[in-house]
N, C-alpha and C positions, 0 to 999 in steps of 0.2 A: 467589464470595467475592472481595470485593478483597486485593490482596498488597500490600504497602509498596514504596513508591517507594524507590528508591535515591539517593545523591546528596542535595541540597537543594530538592529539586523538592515542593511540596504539593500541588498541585491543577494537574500539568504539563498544558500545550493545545500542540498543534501546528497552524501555520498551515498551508494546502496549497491549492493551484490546486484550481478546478473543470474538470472535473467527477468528478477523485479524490475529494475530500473526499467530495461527497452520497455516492458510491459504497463509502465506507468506512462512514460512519454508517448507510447503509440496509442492513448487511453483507454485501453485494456481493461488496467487495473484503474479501479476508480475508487477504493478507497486503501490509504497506505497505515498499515498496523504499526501501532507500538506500545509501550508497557509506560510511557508519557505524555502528556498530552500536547497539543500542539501549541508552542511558543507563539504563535504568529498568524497572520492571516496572508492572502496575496498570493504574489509569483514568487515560487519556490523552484530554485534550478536542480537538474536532476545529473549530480556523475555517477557513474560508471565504475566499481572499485576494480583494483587489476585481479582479483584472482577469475580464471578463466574456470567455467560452471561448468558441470560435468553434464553430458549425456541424459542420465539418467536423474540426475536435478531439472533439466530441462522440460524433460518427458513428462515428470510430478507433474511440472505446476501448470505446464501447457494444459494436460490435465483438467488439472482442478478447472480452470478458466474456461475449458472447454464444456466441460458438463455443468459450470455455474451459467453461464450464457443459454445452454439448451433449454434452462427451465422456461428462458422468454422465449426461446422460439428460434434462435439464433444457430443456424446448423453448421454456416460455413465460414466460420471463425479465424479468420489471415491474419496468425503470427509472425513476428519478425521475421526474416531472413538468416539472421545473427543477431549475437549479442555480442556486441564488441566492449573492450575491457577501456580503461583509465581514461575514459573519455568525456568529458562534456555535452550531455545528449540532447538537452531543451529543459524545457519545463511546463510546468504545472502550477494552476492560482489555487491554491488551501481556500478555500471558506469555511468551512468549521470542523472541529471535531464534537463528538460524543464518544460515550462509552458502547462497548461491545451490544450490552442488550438493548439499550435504545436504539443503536443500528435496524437489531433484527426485528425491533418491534415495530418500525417503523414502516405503518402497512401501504405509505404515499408510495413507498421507492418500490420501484420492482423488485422481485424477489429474488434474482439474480443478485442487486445490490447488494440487497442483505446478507445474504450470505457469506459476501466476502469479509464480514464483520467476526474474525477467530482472533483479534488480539482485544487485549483491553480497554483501550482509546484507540480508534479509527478515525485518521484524519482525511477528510473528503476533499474531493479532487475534483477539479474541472477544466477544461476550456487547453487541454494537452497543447503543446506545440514544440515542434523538435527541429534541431539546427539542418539544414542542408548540408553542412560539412563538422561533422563535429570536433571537439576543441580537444586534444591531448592535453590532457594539466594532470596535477597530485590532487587526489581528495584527503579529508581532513574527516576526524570524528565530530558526531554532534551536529548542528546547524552554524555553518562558518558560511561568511560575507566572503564573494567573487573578487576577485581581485580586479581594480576598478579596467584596467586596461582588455581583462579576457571580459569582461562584461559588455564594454562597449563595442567589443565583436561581434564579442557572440547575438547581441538584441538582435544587431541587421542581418543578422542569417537565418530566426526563426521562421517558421513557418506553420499556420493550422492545420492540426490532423482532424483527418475524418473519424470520430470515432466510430466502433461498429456499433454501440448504444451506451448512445451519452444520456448521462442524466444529471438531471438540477437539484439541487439539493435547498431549500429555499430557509433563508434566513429566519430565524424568529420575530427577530423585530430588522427590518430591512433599514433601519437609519445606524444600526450596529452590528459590525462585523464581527464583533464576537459574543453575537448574540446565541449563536451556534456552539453551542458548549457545554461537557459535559456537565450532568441535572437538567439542562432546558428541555430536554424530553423525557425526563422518567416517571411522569406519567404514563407516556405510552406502552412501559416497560410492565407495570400495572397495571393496566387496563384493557390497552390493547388483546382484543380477537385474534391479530396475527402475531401475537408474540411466540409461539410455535409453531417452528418452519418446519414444514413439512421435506422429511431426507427419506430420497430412495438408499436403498444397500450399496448402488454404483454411487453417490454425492457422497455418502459416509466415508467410502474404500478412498475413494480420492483425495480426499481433504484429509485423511489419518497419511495419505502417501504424500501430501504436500508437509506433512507436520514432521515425516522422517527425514524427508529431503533437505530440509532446514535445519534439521540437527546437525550437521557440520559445522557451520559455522559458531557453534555453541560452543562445540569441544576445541576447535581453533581460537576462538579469540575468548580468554578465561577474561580477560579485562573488558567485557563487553562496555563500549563506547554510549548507547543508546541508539544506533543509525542500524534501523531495523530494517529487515528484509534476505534474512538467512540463517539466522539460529532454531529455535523452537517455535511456532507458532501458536503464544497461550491463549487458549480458548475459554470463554467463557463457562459457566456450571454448567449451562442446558447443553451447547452442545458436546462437552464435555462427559456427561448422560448418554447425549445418543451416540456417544464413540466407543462406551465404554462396553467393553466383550469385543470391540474390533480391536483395539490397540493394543489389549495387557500383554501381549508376544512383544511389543518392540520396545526399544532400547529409551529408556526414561530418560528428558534434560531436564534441567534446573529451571524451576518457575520461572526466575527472573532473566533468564537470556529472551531473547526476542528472534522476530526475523529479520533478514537482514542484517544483523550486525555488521560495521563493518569496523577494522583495526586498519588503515594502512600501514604499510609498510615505508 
C-alpha cells in the first residue's frame, strides 16, 4: 500500500551512482545509507547517474552483498546483467528510517539486513519494482519531483521484482508512517542482545573494500549534493571498532561525504 509523502514532494526520484541504483531496484539492497535522514515516506523513483562504474567498484560491492546474504543462507545470489547509466530504473516505497545502531540492533530483521546498516541514517526499503524499459532523462541533486509527463510513463511500465529475500520492516505505530524514525528504536540499541554483530575476517575485508570503492566519488564531487550511494561509507563506532587494524593502510575521506553522492553533470 503506498503512504503519503511528506513535505512537497509528488512523485519524489532519487539520483544515485551505479551500481547502487540496479542493486536497489532489483531489491538487493534493501536498506539505502545517508548522512540525513529520510525527508519522506512512500514511492521513491530511483535514476541512474551517468558516470559508468568501474570493474572493480563493481566487484566491491557485489562483494559486500554477496557475503551479507551468505549469513542467511543465500548462496546463489543473481546480480544485474548491467548497470546502465542516466536512466530511469523504477522504484522503491521508503517506510522508515533509523539510525545506523538501531539497524544493527535490531534482532526482528535478519542479520543480513543488519548489516547493511554502515551509514548514519538508513532508509528502508520495500516492495522494488523496476520499468521494463527504462526512461533516459537528467537526474538532479538531493530528492527532486518527476517531471509530471516522464512519470505518467513511466507508472504503466513498472513492474514487481522478485526479491532474493525481502523483508518487512514493521511500523511502530501502523496508523503512522513516520512512526519509523530515528529514536523510535533506541532502546533496542541499549538493550538489545544482538546489538553485536557477529563479523567474520571475510565480512570485515569486504565491507573495508566496499568503503574504498566509494571513495571516488568523495574526491570527484568536493560539493557533495546529499544523493548517497558512492563516496565514503560512514560507519558507525562499533563497527568502526571491528574494522579498525584492517583499514589504517587505506586512503582516509572526509566524515561528511557519503555513498553515492551524486553531482550531475
Amino acid at each position: 500500500m503506498r503512504r503519503n509523502n511528506g513535505g512537497n514532494y509528488t512523485n519524489p526520484c532519487l539520483t544515485m551512482h551505479q551500481p547502487w541504483a540496479s542493486l536497489l531496484v532489483y531489491g538487493i539492497k534493501r536498506v539505502e545509507g545517508r548522512s540525513w535522514p529520510a525527508p519522506l515516506r512512500g514511492r521513491v523513483w530511483i535514476h541512474a547517474a551517468s558516470k559508468v562504474p568501474e570493474p572493480e567498484t563493481i566487484k566491491a560491492i557485489e562483494d559486500f552483498y554477496r557475503e551479507i546474504y551468505a549469513v542467511n543462507g543465500i548462496e546463489d545470489l543473481k546480480f544485474p546483467d548491467n548497470y546502465p547509466t542516466s536512466l530511469l530504473l523504477g522504484c522503491v516505497e521508503v517506510v522508515g528510517c533509523i539510525s545506523c545502531e538501531e539497524l544493527q540492533s535490531w534482532e526482528e530483521l535478519p542479520e543480513g539486513v543488519r548489516l547493511e546498516g554502515q551509514t548514519d541514517f538508513c532508509w528502508l526499503c520495500e516492495q522494488p519494482q523496476k520499468l521494463l524499459i527504462p526512461f533516459e532523462m537528467r537526474g538532479q541533486q538531493g530528492v527532486y519531483n518527476l517531471e509530471k509527463k516522464i512519470y505518467e510513463a513511466a507508472v504503466r511500465g513498472l513492474r514487481p521484482v522478485e526479491a532474493p529475500y525481502p523483508v518487512k520492516f514493521p511500523l511502530v505505530d501502523p496508523q503512522d508512517p513516520y512512526s519509523l524514525k530515528p529514536g523510535s528504536l533506541a532502546c533496542l540499541s541499549k538493550n538489545s542482545k544482538a546489538s553485536e554483530l557477529g563479523m567474520s575476517s571475510n565480512l570485515s575485508n569486504v565491507i573495508a573494500g566496499a568503503r574504498v570503492a566509494a571513495t571516488q566519488f568523495s574526491r570527484e564531487n568536493k560539493g557533495d549534493s546529499g544523493v548517497e550511494s558512492g563516496a565514503e561509507i560512514p560507519v558507525s563506532s562499533r563497527t568502526r571498532n571491528q574494522l579498525k587494524g584492517k583499514t589504517q593502510n587505506e586512503e582516509k575521506v572526509p566524515r561528511d561525504a557519503e555513498p553515492n553522492s551524486v553531482t550531475e553533470d
